[in-house]
C-alpha positions as CSV (number, residue, x, y, z in Angstrom):
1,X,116.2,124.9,93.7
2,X,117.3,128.6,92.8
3,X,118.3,127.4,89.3
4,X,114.5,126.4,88.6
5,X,113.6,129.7,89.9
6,X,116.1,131.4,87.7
7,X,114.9,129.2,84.7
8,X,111.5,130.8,85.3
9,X,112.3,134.1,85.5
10,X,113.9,133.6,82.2
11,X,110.7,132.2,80.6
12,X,112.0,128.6,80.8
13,X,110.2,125.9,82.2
14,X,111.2,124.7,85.6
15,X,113.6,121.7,85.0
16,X,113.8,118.0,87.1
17,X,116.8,115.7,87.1
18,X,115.6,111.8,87.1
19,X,117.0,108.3,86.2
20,X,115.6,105.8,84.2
21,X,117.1,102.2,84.9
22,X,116.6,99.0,82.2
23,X,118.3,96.1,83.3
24,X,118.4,92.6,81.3
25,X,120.4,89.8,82.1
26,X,123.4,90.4,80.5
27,X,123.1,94.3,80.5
28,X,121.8,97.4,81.8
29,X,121.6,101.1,81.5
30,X,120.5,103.8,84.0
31,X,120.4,107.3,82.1
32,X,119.6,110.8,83.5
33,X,117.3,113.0,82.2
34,X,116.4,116.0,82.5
35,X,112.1,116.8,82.1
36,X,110.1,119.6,82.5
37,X,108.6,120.0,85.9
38,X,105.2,117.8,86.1
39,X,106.2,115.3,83.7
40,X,104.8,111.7,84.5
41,X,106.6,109.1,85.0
42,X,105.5,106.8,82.0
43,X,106.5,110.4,79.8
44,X,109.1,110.4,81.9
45,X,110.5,107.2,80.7
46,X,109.8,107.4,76.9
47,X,111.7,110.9,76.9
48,X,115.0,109.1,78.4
49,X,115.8,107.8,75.5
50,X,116.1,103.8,76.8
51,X,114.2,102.5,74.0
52,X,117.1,103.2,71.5
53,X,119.0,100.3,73.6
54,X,116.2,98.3,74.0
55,X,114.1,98.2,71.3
56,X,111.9,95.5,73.1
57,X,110.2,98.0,75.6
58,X,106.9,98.4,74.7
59,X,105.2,101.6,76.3
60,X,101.7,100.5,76.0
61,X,102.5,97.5,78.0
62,X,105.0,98.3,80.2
63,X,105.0,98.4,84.1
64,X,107.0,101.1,86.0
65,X,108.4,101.6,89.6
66,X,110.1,104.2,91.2
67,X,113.2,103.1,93.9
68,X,111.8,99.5,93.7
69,X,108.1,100.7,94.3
70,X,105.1,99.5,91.5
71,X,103.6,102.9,90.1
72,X,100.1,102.2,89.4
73,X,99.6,105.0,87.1
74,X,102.5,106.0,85.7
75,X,100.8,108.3,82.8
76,X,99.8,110.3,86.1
77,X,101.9,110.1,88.6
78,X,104.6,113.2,88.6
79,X,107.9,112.8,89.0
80,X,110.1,114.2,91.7
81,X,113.7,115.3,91.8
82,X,116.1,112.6,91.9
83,X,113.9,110.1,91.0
84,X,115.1,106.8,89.8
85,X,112.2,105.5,87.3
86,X,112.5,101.5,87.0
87,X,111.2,99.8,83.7
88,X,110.4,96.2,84.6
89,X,110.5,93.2,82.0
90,X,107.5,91.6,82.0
91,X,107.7,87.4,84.1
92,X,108.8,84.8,81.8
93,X,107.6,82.5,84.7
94,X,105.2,82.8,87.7
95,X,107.0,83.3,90.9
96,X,105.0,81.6,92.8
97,X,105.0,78.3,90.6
98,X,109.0,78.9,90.3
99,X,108.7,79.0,94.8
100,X,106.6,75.5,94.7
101,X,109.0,73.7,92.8
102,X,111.9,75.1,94.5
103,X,110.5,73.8,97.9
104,X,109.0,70.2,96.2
105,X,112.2,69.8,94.6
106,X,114.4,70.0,98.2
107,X,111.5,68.0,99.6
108,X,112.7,65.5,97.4
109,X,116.2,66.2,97.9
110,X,115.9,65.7,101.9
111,X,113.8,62.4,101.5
112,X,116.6,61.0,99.9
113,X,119.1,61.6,101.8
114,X,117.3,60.5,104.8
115,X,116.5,56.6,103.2
């Protein structure tokens, strides 16, 4: 905290440390970053640098969460020290349909092993 003070007595913009976590299936990156004090979190995201790893992020699109929380606005919402900004990939399939035939399929399953 006294170093952001410091910062400002210097003329430099109060600083905040976050993450910004991109995972795939077969790999992931969490980078810190360091952002001017009232960054969003969407500008947040874009400044960490993720989308040189992942080229398939699209910021116009993209949905955001912080520690596992949705952020429904991320071009407003601030972020805080030691954040850890999440970039979610968008569903390839509906969870709900993927839960339905989960539970038909060990119906099935249990049927026949009872005949």
């Amino acid at each position: 905290m006294a170093e952001n003070n410091n910062r400002s007595e210097l003329g430099e913009e109060p600083q905040v440390t976050v993450e910004v976590a991109y995972a795939k299936p077969d790999d992931y990156r969490i980078l810190a970053v360091e952002v001017k004090e009232g960054t969003s979190v969407l500008d947040a995201a874009r400044q960490s640098g993720m989308q040189s790893f992942f080229s398939e992020i699209d910021w116009d699109a993209v949905k955001l969460g912080i520690f596992g929380k949705a952020v429904i606005r991320p071009a407003e919402q601030v972020v805080r020290e030691g954040d850890r900004i999440e970039i979610y990939r968008p569903l390839i399939a509906d969870p709900k349909e993927v839960r339905k035939k989960r539970a038909e399929k060990a119906k099935l399953k249990k049927e026949a092993a009872v005949s």
